[in-house]
Each structure stands twice: as C-alpha cells, then as structure tokens.
C-alpha positions as CSV (number, residue, x, y, z in Angstrom):
1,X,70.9,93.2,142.2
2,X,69.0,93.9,139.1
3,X,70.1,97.2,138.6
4,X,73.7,95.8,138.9
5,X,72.9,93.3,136.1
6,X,71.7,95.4,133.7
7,X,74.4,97.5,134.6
8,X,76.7,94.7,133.8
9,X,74.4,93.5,130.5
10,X,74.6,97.1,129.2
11,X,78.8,97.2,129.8
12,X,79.2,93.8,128.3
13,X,76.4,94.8,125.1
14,X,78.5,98.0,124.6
15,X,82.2,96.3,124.9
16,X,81.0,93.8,122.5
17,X,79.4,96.5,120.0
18,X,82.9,98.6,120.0
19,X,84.5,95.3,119.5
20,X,82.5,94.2,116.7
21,X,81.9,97.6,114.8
22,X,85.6,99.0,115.3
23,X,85.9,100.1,112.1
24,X,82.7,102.5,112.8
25,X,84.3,103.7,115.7
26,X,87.8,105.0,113.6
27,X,86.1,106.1,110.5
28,X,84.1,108.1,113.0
29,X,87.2,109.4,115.1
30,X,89.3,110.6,111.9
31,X,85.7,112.5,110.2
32,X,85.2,113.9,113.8
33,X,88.7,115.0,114.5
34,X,89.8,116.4,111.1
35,X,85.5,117.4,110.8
36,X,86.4,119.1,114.5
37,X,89.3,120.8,114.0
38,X,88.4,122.3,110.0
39,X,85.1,123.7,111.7
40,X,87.1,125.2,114.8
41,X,89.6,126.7,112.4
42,X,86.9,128.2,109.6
43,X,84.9,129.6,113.0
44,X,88.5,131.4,114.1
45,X,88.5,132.7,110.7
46,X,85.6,134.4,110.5
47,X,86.4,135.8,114.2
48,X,89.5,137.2,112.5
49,X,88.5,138.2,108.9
50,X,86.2,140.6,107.8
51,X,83.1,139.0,105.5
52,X,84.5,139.2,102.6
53,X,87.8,138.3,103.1
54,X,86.4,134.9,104.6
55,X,84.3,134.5,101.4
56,X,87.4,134.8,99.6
57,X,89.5,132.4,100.7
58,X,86.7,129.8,101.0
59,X,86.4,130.4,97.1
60,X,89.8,129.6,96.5
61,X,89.9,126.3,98.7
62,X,86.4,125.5,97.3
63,X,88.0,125.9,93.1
64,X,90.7,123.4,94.0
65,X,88.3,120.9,95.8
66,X,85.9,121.2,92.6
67,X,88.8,120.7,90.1
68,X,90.4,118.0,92.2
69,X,86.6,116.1,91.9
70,X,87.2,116.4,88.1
71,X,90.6,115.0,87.8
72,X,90.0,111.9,90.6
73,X,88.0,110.1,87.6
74,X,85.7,108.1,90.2
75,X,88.5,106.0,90.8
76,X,88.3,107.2,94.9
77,X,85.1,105.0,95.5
78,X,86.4,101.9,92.6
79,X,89.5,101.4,94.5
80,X,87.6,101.5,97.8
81,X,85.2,98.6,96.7
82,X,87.2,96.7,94.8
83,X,89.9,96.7,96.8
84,X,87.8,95.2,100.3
85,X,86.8,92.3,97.5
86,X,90.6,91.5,97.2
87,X,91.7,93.3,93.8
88,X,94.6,95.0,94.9
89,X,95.9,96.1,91.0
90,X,93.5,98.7,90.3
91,X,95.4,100.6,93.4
92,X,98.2,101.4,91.1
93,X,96.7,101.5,88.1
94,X,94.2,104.3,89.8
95,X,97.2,106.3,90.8
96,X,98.6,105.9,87.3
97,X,96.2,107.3,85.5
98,X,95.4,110.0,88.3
99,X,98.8,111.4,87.7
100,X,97.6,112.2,84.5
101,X,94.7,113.6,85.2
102,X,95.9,115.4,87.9
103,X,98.9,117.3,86.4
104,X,96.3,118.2,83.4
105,X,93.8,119.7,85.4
106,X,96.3,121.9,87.2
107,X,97.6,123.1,84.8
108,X,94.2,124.2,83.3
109,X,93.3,125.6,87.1
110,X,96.9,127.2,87.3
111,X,96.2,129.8,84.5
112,X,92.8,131.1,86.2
113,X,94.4,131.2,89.9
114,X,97.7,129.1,90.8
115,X,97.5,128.7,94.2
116,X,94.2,126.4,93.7
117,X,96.1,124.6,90.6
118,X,98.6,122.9,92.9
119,X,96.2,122.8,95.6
120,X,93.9,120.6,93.5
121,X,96.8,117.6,92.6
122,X,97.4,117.1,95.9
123,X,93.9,117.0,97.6
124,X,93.6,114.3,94.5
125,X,96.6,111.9,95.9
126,X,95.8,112.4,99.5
127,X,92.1,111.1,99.1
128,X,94.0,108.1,97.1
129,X,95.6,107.7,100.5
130,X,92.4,107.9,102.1
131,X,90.8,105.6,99.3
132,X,93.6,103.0,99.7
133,X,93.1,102.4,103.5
134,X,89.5,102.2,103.6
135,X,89.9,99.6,100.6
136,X,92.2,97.6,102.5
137,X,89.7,98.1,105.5
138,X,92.5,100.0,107.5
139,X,90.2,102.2,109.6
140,X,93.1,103.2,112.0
141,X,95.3,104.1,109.3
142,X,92.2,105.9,107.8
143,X,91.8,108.1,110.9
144,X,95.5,108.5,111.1
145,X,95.8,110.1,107.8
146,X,92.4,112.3,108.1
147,X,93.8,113.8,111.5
148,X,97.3,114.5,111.3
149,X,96.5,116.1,107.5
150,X,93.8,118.6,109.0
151,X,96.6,118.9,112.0
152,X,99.0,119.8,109.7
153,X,96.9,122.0,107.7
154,X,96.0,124.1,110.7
155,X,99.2,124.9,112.3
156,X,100.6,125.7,108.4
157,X,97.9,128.1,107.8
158,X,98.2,130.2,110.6
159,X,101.8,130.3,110.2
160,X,101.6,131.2,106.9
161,X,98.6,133.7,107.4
162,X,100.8,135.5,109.3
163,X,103.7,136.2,106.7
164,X,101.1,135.8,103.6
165,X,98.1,136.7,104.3
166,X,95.4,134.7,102.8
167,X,97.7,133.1,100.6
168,X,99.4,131.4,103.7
169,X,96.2,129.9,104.3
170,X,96.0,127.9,101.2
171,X,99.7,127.4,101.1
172,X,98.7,125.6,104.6
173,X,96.1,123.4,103.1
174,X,98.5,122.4,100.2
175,X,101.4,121.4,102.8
176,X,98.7,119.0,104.8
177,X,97.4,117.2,101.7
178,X,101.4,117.0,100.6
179,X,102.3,115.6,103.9
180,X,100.1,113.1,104.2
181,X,99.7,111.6,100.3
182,X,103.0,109.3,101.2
183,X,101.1,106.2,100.5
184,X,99.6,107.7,97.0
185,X,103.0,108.8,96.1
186,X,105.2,106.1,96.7
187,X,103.2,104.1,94.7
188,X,104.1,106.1,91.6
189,X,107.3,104.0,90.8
190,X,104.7,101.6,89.7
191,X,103.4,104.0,86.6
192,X,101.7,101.8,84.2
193,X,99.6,102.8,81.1
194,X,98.2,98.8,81.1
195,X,94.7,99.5,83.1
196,X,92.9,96.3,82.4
197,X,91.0,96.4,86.0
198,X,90.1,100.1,85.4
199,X,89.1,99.0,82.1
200,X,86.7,96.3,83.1
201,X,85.0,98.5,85.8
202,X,84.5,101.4,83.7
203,X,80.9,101.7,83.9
204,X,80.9,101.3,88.0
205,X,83.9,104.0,87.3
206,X,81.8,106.2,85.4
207,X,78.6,106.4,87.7
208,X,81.0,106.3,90.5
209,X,82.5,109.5,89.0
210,X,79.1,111.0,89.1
211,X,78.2,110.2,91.9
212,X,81.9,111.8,93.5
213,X,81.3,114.9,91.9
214,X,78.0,115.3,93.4
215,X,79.2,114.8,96.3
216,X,82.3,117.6,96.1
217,X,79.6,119.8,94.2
218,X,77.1,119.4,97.2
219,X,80.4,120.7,99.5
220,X,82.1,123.1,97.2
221,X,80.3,124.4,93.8
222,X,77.4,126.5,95.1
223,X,80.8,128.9,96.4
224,X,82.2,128.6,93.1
225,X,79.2,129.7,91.5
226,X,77.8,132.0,95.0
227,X,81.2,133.8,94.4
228,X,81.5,135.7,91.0
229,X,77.2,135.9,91.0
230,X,76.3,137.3,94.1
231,X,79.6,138.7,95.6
232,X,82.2,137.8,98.1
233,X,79.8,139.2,101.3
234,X,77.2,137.4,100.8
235,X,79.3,134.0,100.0
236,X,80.7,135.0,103.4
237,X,77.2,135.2,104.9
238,X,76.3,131.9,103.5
239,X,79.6,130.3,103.9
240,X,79.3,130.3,108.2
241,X,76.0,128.2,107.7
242,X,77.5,126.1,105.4
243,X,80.4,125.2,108.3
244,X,78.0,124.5,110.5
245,X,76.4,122.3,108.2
246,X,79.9,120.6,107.6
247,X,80.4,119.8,110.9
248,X,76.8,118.0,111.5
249,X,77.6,116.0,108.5
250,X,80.4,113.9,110.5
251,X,77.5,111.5,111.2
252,X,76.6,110.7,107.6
253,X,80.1,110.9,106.2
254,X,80.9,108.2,109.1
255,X,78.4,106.1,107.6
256,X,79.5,106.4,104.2
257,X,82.9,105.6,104.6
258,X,82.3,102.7,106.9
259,X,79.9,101.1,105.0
260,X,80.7,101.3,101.4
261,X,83.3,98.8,102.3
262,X,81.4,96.9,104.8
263,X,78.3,96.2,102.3
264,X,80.7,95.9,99.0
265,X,82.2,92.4,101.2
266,X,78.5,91.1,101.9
267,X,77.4,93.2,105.0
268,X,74.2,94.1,106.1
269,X,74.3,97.2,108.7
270,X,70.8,97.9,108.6
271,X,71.0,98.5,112.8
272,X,74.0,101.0,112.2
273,X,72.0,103.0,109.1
274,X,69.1,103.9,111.7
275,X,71.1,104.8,114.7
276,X,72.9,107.1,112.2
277,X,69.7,108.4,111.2
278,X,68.7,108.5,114.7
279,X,71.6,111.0,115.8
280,X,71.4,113.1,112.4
281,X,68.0,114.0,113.1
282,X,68.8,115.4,116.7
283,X,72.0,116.4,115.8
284,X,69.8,119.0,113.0
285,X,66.8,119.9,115.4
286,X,69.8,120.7,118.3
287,X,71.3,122.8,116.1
288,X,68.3,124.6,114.8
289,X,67.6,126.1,118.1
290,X,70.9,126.7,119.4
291,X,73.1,128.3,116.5
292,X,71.6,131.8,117.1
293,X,72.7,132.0,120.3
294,X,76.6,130.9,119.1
295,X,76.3,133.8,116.7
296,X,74.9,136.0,118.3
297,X,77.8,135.7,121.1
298,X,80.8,134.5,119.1
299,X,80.6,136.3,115.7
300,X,78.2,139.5,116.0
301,X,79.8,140.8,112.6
302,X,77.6,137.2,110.6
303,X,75.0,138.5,112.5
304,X,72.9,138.9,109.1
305,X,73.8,134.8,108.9
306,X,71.4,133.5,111.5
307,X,68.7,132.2,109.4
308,X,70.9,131.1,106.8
309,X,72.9,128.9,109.6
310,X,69.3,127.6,111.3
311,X,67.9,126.5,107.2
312,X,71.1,124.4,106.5
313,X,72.0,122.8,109.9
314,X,68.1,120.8,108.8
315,X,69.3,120.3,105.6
316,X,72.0,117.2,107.3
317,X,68.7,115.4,107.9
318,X,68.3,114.6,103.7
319,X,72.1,114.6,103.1
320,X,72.4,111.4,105.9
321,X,69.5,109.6,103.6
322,X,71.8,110.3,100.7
323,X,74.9,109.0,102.0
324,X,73.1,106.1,103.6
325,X,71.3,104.9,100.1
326,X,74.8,106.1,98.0
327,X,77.3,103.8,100.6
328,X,74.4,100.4,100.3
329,X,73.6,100.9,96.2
330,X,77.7,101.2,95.4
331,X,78.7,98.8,97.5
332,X,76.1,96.5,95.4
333,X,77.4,97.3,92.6
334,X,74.1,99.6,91.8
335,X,76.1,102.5,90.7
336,X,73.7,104.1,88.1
337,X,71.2,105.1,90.6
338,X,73.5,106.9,92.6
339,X,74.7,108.7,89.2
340,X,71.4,109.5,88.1
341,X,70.4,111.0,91.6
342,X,73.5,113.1,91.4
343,X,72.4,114.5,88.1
344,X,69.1,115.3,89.8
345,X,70.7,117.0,92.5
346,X,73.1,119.0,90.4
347,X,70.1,120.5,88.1
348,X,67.9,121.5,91.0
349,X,70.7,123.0,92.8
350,X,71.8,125.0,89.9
351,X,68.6,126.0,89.0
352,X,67.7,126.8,92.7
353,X,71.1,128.9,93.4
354,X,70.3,131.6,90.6
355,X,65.9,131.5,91.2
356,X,66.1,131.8,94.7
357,X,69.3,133.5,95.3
358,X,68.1,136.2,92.7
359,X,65.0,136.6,94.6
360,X,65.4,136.3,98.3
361,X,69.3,137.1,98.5
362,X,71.2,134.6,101.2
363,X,68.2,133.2,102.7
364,X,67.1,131.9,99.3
365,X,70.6,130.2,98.8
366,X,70.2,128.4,102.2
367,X,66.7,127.1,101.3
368,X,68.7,126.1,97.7
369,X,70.2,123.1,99.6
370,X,68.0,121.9,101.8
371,X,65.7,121.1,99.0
372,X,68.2,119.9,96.6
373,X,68.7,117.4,99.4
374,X,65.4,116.4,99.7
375,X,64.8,115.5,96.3
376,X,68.2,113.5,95.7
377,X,67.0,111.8,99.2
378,X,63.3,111.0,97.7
379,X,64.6,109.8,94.5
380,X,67.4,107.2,95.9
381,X,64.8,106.1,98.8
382,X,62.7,104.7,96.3
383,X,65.8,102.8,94.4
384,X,66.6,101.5,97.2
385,X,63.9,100.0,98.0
C-alpha cells in the first residue's frame, strides 16, 4: 500500500509540475524538435559531403546568422521582456525599425556573397516571430513556429541540394525562415518612424544588443573567422563538434527562453535553474564518453574530429551557467552585466581562436570555447550574486 501511494504522490507531483510549468515544457519541445531535427540534418550532411564541402556550407549559413545578429538591434530580447510586462507598441515599432536595418545589412552582405544577404533578412523577421510569442508568453505558438520552420528547412534543402548543389541548401534555409516570419511580416502595414518605447529603453536595448550578439557570435563567428584562417577542412573538422555541442545546448537554450519572460513578470524559478543544471552536467559527461563511439561508426571520414567533439560537448556545462545568469539579470532589468560579460567573452575567444588554433591546429580551437565559456560563466556568477 505504500508503494501504491507514492506511486500515486509521484503521478499527482508530476501532473501538477507539467501543469504548472507548461510553458517549460513547449519552449523545451520547439528547442528540442527544431534542436533535433538541425543536428540530424547537419550529421546526414557530413555522411554525404566530403570535409570541406561541409565546412563550406556551414560558413555561408554561419555569415547570414552573424549579419542577421547585427541588423536585429537587440530588439529580439526588448520586445520579449517588455512585451510579458504588457507593452505591446514596441512590437511594431521593433519591426519598423528592423526593416531598416535589415534591408541595409543585406545589402552590405549581398555584395560579398548573395545567397547569405537574403538569408540574413529573413532569419532577422522570423526570430521577431519567435520574439513576439514568447513576449506574449505564447509557448505553443513558440514551438509551433520553431518546428514547422526547421521542418520546412529540411525537406527544402534536400530538395534543392539535389538540383543546386550547396546552394539548394541555403536556398532551403531561406524558404523556412520565409515561411514562418507571417507574424513579423504582417505587422509591416504598421511602419512607423515614431519609436518612443524603443527610445525609452535604449540602454536595456543597447546591452541587450550585446548581449544577442554574443550569443550568435558564441554559435556562429568562430566559423566566420575558422573559415578564411585556417581553411575549409579543418572548419569541417571543428564544425561536427560544434553540432554536437548544439544539440546538448537544448537544455540551456530551454531555460533561457522560458525564463527571461517568466522572471521579467516577477518569477522566481530557482527549482527549474538547478534541475537545468542538473541535466546539462550529465547531458556533457554522457557525451564525453560516448561521442567516439558515434564517430567512429557513423562518420569514419571526421575521424580526425574525435577529440575536438569530446572538448566541446563539456563546454555546455559553462554555456548553461551563462544562459541561466543572462535569462535572471535581463529579465531584472540588469542588462549591463550581461553586455559586459559578452565583451569578455568575445575578446577571449578572439584572442583564443588565433593563439591556440595557430599552435595546436583543431584541438586548440575546441579548447578556445570551452574556456571562453568558463570565464563569461565566472564573471556573471559573481553579478549575480
């Protein structure tokens, strides 16, 4: 009879926790799904396309996603916490002034490499999208959106691969950022040049923008930078870690998105934070001493990308600390600690990327991230406290 009633406690505690933390659950659904499906597709890549090929295309992807950063302003994480306080005009200002920005820096990107200039204006409406429904605490819509656009994406870019080569595959990716920016783009009608809300939270815009491109720069500059330095190959090599990486950091990219609008309305998740924690730091160690065997069976070619793969999957233990102490500063309206950490981060990787890549080839680039981690981690630990 005991067993039966904890049985019965336990169902009961974990109906009532799936109840109460919904949003959790769908923020964590769309990251895992769209997280899921990106990290199968990369991993059928690279079972397809010769090293440098696969470096490549993540190059192109990874100069529209750096650009896009650029042009979204900050606005992404204002419209998210000011929206879940109730101040619904700064959506269409946002998208007002991202128009702008967006069309500019195209056109700039356009002249070095086309296909990532119109990549880049759409990736900037559709995180809008995504922007809009977390700030209007729409978690199913959320995971709608992040789903059907990697969906779309996909079966695009193997369509497309198939007719264009590596062209189809960003082709693909611009079609599922398209697709799914309705909501960003039918709130265009509603251009205005009067941004009075922007205009009052400029500052938490302005460390917010910092703090975004740090966050796209941790995902996507080290390839910009890997690329033309050390060659195509060995951005290749590198880039396979980084997708495993990716996909452990569906835990701490949950976290962010859920609680940046749960603690900008007055919440405290300080149970959630260390569960999230909790799972990061197995999910890492698990995939320390498993990867080689995935490799070793799946992709014998990245052979040469086994160490690299084992460094970075530990490096999602700092990055969860990050995200944790970015979501609970921003959505106190502490946004200069976030913007400062980001700076830290950005010198020590850039200064890590060319000392230890120079030195130790693709192990040394590995080791670049984990430790540019670490210190971002250390410095917004103790701000947070």
């Amino acid at each position: 009879m005991q067993i039966l009633e904890i049985v019965k406690n336990s169902k009961t505690s974990l109906q009532g926790f799936i109840k109460s933390e919904s949003g959790l659950i769908y923020t964590t659904l769309g990251n895992l799904g769209s997280s899921l499906m990106g990290g199968i597709f990369w991993l059928i890549l690279a079972s397809i396309l010769d090293v440098a090929s696969y470096g490549l295309i993540n190059y192109y992807i990874a100069l529209a996603s750096v650009f896009a950063a650029v042009a979204l302003l900050g606005l992404d994480a204002t419209v998210i916490t000011f929206m879940a306080k109730g101040e619904t005009r700064i959506w269409f200002e946002a998208n007002s002034l991202l128009l702008i920005s967006g069309l500019a820096v195209t056109i700039v990107l356009s002249v070095f490499e086309w296909s990532s200039g119109i990549l880049s204006i759409v990736m900037v409406f559709f995180m809008m999208a995504l922007a809009e429904a977390l700030g209007r605490k729409k978690y199913r819509q959320y995971a709608f959106l992040s789903i059907g656009q990697r969906v779309v994406q996909i079966v695009m870019s193997f369509l497309l691969f198939g007719v264009l080569g590596l062209l189809g595959i960003v082709l693909g990716y611009f079609l599922g950022n398209l697709v799914f920016s309705y909501k960003s783009i039918q709130s265009l009608p509603n251009f205005t040049l009067k941004l009075e809300s922007i205009k009052e939270k400029r500052n938490f815009a302005l460390h917010s923008y910092g703090s975004n491109l740090i966050k796209n720069f941790n995902t996507n500059l080290d390839k910009v930078l890997i690329a033309p330095v050390f060659g195509y190959f060995t951005l290749g090599l590198y880039q396979l870690g980084f997708q495993f990486f990716m996909f452990l950091s569906i835990i701490p990219l949950s976290l962010y998105y859920y609680l940046l609008p749960e603690e900008a309305s007055g919440k405290n998740k300080t149970k959630i934070k260390f569960l999230g924690f909790g799972f990061a730091v197995i999910a890492g160690v698990t995939a320390f001493f498993f990867t080689p065997y995935i490799i070793e069976r799946l992709f014998p070619s990245f052979i040469n990308s086994i160490l690299i793969v084992r460094i970075m999957c530990l490096a999602i233990i700092p990055q969860t600390v990050v995200l944790i102490c970015n979501a609970s500063l921003l959505g106190n309206g502490k946004s200069n600690p976030v913007f400062v950490a980001g700076l830290i981060y950005i010198s020590v990787l850039l200064i890590l990327l060319f000392v230890l890549g120079s030195f130790f080839g693709p192990i040394g680039l590995a080791f670049t991230l984990i430790i540019a981690q670490t210190v971002q981690a250390s410095y917004l630990v103790i701000k947070y406290r």
